[in-house]
MARKOLTI-603403 format. One record per atom (N, C-alpha, C): residue number from 1; residue in one letter; atom name; x, y, z. Coordinates in steps of 0.001 Angstrom, whole numbers, m for minus. Layout:
  pos  code  site       xx       yy       zz
  NUM     A    CA        X        Y        Z
...
***
This chain:
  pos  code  site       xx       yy       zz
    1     X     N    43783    38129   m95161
    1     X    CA    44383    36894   m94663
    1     X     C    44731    36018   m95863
    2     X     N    45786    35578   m95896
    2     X    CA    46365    34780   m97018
    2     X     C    45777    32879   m96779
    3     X     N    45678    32598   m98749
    3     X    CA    45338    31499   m98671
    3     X     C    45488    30175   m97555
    4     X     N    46999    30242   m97226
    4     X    CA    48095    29908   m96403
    4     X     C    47583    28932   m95141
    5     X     N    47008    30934   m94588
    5     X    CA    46808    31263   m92929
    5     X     C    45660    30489   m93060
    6     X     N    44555    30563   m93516
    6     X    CA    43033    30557   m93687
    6     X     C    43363    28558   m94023
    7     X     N    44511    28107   m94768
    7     X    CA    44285    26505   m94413
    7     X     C    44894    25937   m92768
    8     X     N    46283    27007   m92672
    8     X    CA    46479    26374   m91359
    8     X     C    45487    26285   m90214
    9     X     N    44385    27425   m90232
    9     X    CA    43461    27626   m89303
    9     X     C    42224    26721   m89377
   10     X     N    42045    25945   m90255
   10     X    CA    40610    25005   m90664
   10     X     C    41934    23811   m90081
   11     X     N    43049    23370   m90597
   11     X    CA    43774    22284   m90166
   11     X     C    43901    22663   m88580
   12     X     N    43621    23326   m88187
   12     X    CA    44207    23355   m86434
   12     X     C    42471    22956   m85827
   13     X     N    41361    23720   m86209
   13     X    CA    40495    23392   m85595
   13     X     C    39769    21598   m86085
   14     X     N    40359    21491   m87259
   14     X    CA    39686    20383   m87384
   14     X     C    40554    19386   m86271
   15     X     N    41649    19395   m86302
   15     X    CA    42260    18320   m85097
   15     X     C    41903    18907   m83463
   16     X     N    41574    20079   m83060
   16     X    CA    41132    19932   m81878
   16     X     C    39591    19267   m81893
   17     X     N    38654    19649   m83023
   17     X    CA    37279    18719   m82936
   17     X     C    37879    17145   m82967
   18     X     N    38567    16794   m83753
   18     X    CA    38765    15591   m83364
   18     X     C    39234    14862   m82467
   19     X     N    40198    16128   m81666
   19     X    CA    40929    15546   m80602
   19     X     C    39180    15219   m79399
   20     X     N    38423    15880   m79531
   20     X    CA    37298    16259   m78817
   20     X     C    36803    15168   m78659
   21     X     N    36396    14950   m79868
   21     X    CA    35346    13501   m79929
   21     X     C    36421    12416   m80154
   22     X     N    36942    12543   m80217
   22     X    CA    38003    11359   m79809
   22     X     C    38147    10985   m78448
   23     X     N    38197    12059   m77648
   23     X    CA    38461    12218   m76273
   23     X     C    37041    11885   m75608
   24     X     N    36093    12355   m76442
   24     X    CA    34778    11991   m75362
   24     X     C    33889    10859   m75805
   25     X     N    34564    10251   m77117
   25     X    CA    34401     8615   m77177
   25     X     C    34980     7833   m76257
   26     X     N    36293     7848   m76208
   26     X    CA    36736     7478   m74905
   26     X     C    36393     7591   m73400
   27     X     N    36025     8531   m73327
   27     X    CA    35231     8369   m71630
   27     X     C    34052     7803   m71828
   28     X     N    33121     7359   m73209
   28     X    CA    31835     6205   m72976
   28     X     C    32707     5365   m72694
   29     X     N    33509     5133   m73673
   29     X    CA    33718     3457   m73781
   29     X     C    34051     3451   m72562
   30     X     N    34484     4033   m71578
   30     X    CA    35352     3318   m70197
   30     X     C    34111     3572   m69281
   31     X     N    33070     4302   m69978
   31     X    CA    31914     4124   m68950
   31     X     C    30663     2921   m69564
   32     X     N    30838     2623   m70451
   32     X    CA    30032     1568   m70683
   32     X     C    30567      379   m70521
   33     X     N    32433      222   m69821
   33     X    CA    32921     m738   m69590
   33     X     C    32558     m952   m68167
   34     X     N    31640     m471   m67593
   34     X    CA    31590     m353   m66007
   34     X     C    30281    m1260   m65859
   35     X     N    30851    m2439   m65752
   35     X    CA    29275    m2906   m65749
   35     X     C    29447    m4093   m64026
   36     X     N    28582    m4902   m63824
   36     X    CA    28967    m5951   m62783
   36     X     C    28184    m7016   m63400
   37     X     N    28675    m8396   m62942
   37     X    CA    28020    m9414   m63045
   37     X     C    27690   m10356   m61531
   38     X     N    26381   m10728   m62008
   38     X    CA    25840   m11579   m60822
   38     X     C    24844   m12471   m61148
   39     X     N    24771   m13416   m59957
   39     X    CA    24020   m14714   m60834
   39     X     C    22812   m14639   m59696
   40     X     N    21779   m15050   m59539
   40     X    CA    20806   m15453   m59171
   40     X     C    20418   m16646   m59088
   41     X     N    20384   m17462   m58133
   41     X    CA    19513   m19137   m58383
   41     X     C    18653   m18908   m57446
   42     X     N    17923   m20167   m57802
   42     X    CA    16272   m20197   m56888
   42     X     C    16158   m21792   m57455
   43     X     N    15771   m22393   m56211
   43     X    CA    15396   m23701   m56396
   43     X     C    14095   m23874   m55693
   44     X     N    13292   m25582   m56266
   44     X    CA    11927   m25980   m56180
   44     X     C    12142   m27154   m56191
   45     X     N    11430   m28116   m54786
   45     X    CA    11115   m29098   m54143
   45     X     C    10243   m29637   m55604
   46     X     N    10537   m31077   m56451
   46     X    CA     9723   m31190   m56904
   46     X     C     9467   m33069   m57212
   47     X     N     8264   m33699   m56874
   47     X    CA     8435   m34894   m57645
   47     X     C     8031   m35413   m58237
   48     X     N     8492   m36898   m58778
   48     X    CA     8329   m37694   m59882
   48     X     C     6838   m37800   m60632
   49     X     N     6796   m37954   m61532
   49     X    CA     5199   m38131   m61590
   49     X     C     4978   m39508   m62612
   50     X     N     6088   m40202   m62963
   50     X    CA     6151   m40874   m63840
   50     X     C     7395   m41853   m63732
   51     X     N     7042   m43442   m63412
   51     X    CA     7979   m44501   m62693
   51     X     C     8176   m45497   m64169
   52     X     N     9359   m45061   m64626
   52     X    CA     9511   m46450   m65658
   52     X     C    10323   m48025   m64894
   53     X     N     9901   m48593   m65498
   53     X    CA    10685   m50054   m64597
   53     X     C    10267   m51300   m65341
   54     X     N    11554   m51599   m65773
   54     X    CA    11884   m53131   m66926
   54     X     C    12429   m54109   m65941
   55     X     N    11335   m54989   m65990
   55     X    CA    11439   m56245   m65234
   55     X     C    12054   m57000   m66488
   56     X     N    13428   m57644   m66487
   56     X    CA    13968   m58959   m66797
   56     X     C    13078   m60261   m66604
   57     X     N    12918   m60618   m67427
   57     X    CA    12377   m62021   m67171
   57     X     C    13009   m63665   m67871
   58     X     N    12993   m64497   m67066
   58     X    CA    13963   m65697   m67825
   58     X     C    13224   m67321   m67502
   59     X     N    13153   m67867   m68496
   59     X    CA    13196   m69002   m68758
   59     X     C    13789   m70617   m69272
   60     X     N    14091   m71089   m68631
   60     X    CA    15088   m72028   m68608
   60     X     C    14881   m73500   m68652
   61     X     N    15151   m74285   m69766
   61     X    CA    14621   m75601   m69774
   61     X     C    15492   m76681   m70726
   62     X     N    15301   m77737   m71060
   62     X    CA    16272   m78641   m71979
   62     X     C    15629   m78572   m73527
   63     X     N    14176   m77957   m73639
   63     X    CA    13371   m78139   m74390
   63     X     C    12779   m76804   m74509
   64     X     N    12786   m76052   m76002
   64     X    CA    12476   m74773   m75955
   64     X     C    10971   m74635   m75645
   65     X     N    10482   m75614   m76060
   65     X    CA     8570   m75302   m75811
   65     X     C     8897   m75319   m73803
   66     X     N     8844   m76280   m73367
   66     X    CA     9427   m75783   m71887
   66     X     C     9853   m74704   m71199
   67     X     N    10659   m74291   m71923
   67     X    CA    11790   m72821   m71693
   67     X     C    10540   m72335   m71881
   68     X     N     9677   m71907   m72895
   68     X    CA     8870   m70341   m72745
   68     X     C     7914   m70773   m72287
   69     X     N     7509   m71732   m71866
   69     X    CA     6096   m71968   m71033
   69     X     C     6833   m71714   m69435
   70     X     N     8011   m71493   m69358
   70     X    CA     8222   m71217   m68099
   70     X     C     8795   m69730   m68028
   71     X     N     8933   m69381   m68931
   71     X    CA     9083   m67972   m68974
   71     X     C     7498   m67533   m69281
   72     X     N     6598   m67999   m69674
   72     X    CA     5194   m67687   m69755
   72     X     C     4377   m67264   m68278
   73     X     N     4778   m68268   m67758
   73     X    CA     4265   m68529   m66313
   73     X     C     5021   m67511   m65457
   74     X     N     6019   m66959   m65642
   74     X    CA     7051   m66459   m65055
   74     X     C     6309   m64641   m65143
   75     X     N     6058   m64284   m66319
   75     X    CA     5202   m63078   m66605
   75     X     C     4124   m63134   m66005
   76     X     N     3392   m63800   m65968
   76     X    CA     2221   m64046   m65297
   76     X     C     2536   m63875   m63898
   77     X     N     3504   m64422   m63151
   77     X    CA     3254   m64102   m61817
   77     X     C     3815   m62708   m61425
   78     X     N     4956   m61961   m62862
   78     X    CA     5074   m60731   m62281
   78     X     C     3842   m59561   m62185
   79     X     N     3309   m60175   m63489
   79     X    CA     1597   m59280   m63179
   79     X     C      989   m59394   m62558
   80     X     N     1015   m60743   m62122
   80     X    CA     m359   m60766   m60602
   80     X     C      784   m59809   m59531
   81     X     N     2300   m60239   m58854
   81     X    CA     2531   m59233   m58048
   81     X     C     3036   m57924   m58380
   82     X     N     2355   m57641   m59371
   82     X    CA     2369   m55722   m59496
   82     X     C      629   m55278   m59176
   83     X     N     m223   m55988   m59690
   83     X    CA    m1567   m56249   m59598
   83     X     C    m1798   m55817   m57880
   84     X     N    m1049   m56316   m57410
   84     X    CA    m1531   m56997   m56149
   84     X     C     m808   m55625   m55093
   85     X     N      241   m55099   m55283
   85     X    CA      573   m53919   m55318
   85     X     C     m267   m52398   m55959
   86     X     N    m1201   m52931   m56600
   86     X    CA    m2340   m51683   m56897
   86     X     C    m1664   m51296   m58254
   87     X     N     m887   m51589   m58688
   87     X    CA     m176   m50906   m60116
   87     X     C    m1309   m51643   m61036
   88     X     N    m1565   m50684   m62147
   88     X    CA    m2005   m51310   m63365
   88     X     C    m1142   m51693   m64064
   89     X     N    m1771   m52872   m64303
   89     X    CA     m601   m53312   m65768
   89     X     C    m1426   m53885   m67003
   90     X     N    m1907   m52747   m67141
   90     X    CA    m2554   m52842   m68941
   90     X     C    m1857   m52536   m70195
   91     X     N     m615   m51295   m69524
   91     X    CA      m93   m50817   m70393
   91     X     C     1491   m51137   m70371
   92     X     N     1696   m52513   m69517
   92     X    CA     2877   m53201   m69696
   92     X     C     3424   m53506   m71596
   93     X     N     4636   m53533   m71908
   93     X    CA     5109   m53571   m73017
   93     X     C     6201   m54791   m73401
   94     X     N     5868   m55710   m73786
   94     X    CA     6564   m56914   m73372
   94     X     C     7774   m56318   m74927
   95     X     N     9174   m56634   m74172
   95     X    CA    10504   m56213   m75207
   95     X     C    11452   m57142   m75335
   96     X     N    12495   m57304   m75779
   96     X    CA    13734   m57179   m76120
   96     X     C    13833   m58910   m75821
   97     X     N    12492   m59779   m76720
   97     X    CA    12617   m61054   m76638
   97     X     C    13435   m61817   m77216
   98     X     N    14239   m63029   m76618
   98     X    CA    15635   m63391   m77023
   98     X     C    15911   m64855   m76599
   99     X     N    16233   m65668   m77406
   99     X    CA    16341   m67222   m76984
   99     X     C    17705   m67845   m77658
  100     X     N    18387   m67922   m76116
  100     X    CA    20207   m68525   m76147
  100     X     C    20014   m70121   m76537
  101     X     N    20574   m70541   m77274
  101     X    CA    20910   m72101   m77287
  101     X     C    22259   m72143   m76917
  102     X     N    22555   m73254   m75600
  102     X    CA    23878   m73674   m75584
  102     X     C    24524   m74461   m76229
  103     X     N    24086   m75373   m76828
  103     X    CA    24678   m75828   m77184
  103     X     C    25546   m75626   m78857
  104     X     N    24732   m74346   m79404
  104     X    CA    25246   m73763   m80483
  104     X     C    26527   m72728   m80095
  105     X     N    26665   m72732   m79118
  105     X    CA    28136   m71953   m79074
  105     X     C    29465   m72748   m78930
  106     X     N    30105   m72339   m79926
  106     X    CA    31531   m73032   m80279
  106     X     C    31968   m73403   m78934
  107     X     N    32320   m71957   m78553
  107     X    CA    33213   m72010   m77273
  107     X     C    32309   m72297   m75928
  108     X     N    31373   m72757   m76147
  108     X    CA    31248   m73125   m74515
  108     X     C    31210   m74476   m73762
  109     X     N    31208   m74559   m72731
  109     X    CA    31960   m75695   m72066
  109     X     C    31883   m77067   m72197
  110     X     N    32632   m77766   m72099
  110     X    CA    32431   m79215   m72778
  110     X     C    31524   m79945   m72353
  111     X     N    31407   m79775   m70898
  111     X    CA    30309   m80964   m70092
  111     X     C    28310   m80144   m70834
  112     X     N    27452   m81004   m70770
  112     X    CA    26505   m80456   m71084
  112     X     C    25451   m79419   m70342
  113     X     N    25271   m78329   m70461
  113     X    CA    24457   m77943   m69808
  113     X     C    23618   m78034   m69203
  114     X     N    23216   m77887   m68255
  114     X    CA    21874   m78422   m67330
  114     X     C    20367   m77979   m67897
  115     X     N    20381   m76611   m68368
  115     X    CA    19656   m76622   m69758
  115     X     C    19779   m75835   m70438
  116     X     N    19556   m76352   m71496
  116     X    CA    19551   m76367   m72994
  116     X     C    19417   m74893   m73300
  117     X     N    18572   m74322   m73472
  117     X    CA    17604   m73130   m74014
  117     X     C    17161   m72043   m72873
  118     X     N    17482   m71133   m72535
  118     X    CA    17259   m70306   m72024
  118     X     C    16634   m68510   m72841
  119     X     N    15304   m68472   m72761
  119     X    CA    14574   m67828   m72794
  119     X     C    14541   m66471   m72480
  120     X     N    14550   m65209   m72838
  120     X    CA    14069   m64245   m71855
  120     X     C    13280   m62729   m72764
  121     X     N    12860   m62498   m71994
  121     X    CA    11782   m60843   m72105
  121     X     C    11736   m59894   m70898
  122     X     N    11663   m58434   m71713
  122     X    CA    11895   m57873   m71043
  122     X     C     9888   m57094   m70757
  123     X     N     9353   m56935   m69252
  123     X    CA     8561   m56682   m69409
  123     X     C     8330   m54526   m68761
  124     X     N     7977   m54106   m69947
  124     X    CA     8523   m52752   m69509
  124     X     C     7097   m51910   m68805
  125     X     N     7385   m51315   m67651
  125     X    CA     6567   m50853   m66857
  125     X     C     6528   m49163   m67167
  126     X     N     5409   m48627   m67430
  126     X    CA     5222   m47722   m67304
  126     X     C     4528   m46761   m66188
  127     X     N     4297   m46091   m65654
  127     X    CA     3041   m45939   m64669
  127     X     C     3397   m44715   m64352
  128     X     N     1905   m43762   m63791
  128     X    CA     1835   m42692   m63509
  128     X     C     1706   m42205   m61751
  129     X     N     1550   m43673   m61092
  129     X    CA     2217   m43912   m59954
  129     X     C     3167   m44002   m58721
  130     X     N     4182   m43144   m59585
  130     X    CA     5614   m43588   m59056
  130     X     C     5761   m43823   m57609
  131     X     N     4591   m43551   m56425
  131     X    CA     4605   m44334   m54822
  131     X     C     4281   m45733   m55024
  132     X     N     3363   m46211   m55897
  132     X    CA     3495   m47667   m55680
  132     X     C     4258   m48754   m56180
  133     X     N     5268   m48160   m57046
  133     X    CA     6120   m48505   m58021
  133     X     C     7248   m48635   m56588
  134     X     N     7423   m47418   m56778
  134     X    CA     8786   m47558   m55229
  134     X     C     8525   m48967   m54755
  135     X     N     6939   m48647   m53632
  135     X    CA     6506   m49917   m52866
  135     X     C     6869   m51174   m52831
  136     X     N     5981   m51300   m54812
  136     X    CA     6816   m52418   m55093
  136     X     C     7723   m52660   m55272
  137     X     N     8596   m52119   m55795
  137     X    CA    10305   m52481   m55754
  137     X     C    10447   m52950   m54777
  138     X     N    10719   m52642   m53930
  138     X    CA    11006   m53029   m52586
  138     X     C    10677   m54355   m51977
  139     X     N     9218   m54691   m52447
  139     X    CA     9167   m56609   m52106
  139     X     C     9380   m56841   m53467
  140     X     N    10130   m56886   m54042
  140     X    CA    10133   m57856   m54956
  140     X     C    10666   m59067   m54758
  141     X     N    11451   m59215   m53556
  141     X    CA    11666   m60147   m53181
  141     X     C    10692   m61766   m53389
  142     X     N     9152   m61133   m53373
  142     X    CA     7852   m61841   m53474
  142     X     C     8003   m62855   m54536
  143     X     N     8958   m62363   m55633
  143     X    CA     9036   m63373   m56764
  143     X     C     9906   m64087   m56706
  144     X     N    10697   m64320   m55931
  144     X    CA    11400   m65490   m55596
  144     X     C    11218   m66371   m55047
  145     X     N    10052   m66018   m53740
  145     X    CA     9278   m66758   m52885
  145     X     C     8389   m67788   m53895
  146     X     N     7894   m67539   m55141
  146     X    CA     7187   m68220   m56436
  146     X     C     7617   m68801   m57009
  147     X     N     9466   m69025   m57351
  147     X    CA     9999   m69281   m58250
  147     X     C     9927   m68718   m59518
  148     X     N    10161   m67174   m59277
  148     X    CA     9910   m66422   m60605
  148     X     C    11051   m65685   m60763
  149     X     N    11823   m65947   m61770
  149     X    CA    13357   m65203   m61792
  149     X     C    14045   m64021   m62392
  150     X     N    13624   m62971   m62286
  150     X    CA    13541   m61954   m62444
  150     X     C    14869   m60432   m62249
  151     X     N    15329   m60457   m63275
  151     X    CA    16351   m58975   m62373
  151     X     C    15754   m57569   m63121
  152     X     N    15254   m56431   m61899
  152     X    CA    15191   m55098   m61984
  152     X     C    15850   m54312   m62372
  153     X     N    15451   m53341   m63544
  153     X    CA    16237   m52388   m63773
  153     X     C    16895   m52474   m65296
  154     X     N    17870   m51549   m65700
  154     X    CA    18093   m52149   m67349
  154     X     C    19662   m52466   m66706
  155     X     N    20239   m52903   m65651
  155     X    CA    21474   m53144   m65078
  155     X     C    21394   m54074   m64031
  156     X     N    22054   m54876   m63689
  156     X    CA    21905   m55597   m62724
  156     X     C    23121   m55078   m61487
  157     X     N    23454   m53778   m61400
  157     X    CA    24553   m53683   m60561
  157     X     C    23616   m53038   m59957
  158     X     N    24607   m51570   m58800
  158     X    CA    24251   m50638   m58096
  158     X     C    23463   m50234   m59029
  159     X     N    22161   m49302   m58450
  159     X    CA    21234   m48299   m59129
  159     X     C    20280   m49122   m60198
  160     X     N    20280   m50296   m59906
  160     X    CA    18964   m51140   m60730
  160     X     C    17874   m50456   m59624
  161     X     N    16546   m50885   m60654
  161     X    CA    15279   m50599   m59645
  161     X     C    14537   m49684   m61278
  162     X     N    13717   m48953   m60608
  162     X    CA    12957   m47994   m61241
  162     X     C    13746   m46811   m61829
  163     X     N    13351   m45779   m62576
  163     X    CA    13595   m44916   m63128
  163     X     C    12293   m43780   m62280
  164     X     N    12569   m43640   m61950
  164     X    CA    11920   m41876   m61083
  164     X     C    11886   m40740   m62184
  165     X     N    10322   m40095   m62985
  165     X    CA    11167   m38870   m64078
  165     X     C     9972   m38177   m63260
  166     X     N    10928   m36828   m63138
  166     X    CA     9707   m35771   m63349
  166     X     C     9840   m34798   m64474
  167     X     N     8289   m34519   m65300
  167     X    CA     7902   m34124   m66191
  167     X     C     6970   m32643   m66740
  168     X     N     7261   m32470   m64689
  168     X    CA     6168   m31064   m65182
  168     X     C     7575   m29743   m64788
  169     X     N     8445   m29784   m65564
  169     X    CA     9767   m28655   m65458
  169     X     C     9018   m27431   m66070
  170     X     N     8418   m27720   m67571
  170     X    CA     7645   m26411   m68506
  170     X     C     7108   m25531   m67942
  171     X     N     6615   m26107   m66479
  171     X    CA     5363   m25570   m65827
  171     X     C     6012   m24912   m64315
  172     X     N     7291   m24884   m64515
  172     X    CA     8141   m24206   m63576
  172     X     C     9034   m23112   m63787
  173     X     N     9434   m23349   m64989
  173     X    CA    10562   m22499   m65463
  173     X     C     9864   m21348   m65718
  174     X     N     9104   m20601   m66060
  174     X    CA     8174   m18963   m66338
  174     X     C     8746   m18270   m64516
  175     X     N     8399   m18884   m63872
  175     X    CA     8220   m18312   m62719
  175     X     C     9808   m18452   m62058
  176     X     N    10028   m19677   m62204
  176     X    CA    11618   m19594   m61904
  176     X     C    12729   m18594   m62309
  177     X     N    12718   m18657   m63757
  177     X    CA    13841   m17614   m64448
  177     X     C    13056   m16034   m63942
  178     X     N    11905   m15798   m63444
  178     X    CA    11284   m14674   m62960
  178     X     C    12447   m14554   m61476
  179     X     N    11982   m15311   m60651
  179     X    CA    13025   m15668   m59100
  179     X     C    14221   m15267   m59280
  180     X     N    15072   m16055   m60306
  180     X    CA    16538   m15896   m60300
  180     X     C    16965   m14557   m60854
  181     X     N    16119   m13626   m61881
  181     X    CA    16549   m12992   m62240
  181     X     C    16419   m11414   m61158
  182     X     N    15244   m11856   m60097
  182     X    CA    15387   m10948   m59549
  182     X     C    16425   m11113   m58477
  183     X     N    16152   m12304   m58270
  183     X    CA    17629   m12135   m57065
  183     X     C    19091   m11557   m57317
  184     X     N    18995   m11861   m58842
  184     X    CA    20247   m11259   m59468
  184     X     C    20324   m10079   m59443
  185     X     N    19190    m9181   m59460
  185     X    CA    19069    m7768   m59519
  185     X     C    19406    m7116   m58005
  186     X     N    18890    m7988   m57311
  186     X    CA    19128    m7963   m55927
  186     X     C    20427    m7307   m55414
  187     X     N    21050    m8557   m56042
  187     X    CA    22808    m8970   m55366
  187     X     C    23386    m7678   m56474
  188     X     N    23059    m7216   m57866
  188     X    CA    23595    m5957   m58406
  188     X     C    23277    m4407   m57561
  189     X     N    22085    m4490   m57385
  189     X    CA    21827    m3200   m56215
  189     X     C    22789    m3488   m55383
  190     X     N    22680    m4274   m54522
  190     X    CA    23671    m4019   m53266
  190     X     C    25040    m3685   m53871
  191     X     N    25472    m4471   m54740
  191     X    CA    27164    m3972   m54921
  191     X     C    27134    m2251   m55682
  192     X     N    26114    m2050   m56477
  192     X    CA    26081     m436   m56759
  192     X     C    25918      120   m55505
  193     X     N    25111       73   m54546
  193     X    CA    25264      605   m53449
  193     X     C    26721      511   m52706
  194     X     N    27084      m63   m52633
  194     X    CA    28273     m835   m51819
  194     X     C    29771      122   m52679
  195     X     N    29476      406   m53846
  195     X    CA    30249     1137   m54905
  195     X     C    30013     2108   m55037
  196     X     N    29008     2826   m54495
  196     X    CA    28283     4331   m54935
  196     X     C    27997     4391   m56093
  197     X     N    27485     3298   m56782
  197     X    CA    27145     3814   m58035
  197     X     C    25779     3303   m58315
  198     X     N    24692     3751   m59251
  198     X    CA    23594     3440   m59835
  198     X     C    23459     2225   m60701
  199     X     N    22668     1423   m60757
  199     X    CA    22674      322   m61885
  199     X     C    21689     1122   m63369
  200     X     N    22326      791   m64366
  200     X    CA    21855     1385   m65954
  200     X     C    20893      191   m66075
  201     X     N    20892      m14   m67701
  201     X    CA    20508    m1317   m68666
  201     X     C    21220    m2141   m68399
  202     X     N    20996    m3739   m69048
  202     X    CA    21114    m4721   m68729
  202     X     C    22352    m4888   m70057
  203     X     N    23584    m5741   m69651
  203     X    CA    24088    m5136   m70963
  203     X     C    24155    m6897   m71156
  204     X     N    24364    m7820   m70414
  204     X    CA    24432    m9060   m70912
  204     X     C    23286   m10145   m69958
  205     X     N    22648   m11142   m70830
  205     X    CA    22252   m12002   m69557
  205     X     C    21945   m13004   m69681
  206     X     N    21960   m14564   m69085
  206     X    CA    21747   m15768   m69379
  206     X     C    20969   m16578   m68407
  207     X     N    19807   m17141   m68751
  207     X    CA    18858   m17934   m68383
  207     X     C    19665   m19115   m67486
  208     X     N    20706   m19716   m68039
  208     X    CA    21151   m20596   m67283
  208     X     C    20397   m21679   m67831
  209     X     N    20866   m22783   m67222
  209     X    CA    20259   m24426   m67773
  209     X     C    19526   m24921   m66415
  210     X     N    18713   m25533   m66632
  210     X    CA    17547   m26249   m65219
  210     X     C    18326   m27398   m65265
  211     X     N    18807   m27571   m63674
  211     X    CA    19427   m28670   m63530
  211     X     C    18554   m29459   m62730
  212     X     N    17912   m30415   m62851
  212     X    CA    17381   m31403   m61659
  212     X     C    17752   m32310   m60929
  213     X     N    17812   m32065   m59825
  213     X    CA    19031   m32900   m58677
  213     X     C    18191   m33811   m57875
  214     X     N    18889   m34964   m57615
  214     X    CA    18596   m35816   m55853
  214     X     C    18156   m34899   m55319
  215     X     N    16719   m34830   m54472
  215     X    CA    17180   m34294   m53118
  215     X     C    17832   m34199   m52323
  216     X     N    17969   m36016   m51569
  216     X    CA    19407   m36196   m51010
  216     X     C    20618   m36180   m51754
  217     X     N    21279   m35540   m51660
  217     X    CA    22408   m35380   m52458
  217     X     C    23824   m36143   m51620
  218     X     N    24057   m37544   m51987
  218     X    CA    25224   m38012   m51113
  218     X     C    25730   m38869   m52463
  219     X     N    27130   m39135   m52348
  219     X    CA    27930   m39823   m53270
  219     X     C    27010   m41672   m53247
  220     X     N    26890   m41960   m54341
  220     X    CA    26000   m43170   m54758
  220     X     C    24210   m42858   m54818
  221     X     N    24309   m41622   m54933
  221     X    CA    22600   m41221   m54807
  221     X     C    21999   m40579   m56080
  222     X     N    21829   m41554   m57449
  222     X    CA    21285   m41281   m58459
  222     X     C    19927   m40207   m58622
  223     X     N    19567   m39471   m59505
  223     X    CA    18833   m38283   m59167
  223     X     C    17182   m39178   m59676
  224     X     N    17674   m39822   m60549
  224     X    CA    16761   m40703   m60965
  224     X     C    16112   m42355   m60294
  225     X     N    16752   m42248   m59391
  225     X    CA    16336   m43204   m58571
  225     X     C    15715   m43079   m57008
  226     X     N    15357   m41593   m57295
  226     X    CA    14845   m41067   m56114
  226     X     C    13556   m40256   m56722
  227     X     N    12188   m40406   m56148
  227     X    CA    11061   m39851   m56203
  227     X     C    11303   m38643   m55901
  228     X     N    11817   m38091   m55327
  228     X    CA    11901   m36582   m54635
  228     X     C    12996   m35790   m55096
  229     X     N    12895   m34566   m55449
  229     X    CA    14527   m34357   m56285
  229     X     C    14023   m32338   m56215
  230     X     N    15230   m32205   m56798
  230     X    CA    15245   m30739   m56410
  230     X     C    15675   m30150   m57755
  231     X     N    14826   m28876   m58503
  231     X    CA    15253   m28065   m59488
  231     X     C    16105   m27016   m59436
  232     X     N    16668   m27109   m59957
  232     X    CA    17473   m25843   m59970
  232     X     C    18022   m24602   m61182
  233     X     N    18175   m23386   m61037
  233     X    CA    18671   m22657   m62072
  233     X     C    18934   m21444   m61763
  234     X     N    20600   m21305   m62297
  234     X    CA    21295   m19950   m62164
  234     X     C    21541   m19299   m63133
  235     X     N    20825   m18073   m62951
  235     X    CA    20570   m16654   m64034
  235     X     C    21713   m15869   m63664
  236     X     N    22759   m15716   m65072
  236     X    CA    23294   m14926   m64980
  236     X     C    22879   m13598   m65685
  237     X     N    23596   m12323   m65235
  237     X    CA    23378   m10832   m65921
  237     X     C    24506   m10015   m65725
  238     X     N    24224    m9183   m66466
  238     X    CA    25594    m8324   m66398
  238     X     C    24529    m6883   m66189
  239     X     N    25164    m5893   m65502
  239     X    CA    24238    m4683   m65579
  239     X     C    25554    m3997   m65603
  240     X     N    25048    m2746   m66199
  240     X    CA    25976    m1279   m67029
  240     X     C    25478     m609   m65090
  241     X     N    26242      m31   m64906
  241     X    CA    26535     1087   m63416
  241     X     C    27207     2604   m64001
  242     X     N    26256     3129   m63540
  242     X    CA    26728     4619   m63418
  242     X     C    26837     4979   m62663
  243     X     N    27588     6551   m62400
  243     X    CA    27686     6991   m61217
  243     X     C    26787     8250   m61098
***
């Protein structure tokens, strides 16, 4: 057999091996392209365990020693009615103390103010309470009945009041992303079934983010202004299917 013959024959088999594994790389890849995706959620009833709430407080007089002896008195009666409501207030945090003079502003109005100096602090509530916190919110009305002048909340519009947090999520999520991920496995069986095909390895998958919601869930219903609220989290996965 001549030099020739003996190369054309190594050049012919080497391109059918390659045509080979060329060819049967290609049928993985289009079988490891066979995968499905599905998500899993699972949610948990859970609440607050921890009520923040910044009482505004103000004092108002012609005479600054006046002004904070009435903003003095004014703190005082919000502690007796939180007191009186069962809240402790040891670990109240008096903030964001601040004293307006009118009559130092350029632009304000010509006739004289009725008074002078207006006073205010913010007194910040902490508590591990968050049912009697609600409670109280709710009469606060009580300090007006005193002459104690007061606005709830770090806003004075819609959604003033308390801050509602819950804090034990750490102590949910192990068992949760356990839930979602099986449900996900769940909803992949059925569609391999549903497809005739087997589920493989896991080829992609994501924990998802814990969302914590209102319970009631209606338009104007802050998640944080409600004691009761709902966790949530959707696990996504991708699974490889064979046949």
């Amino acid at each position: 057999m001549s030099t020739g013959t003996i190369r054309t024959l190594i050049l012919a088999v080497g391109i059918s091996l390659a045509g080979f594994l060329i060819g049967n790389g290609f049928a993985r890849a289009r079988s490891a392209d066979r995968f499905v995706t599905v998500k899993g959620v699972t949610e948990r009833d859970a609440k607050a365990d921890l009520a923040i709430w910044p009482l505004s407080v103000v004092g108002a007089d012609n005479t600054l020693a006046a002004a904070h002896t009435k903003l003095e008195t004014s703190i005082t009666g919000v502690r007796q009615f939180l007191a009186r409501h069962g809240i402790d207030t040891s670990q109240i945090e008096l903030t964001g103390f601040s004293v307006s003079d009118a009559l130092a502003n350029e632009y304000g109005p010509e006739r004289r103010p009725t008074n002078r100096y207006i006073v205010r602090e913010t007194l910040m509530l902490r508590s591990p309470r968050p049912d009697l916190v609600l409670a109280a919110s709710q009469q606060i009305g009580e300090l007006a009945a005193i002459g104690v002048v007061v606005s709830s909340g770090q806003d004075r519009g819609s959604g003033a009041g308390p801050t509602f947090v819950f804090t034990g999520l750490n102590k949910l999520k192990p068992q949760m992303i356990a839930d979602a991920t099986a449900r996900a496995r769940e909803a992949a069986e059925q569609f391999a079934r549903d497809s005739h095909s087997d589920l493989a390895g896991i080829r992609h998958a994501n924990q998802g983010v814990f969302e914590i919601l209102p319970r009631d869930q209606a338009p104007g219903i802050s998640e944080e202004n409600q004691i009761n609220k709902t966790v949530r989290v959707v696990s996504t996965v991708e699974y490889f299917l064979k046949d």
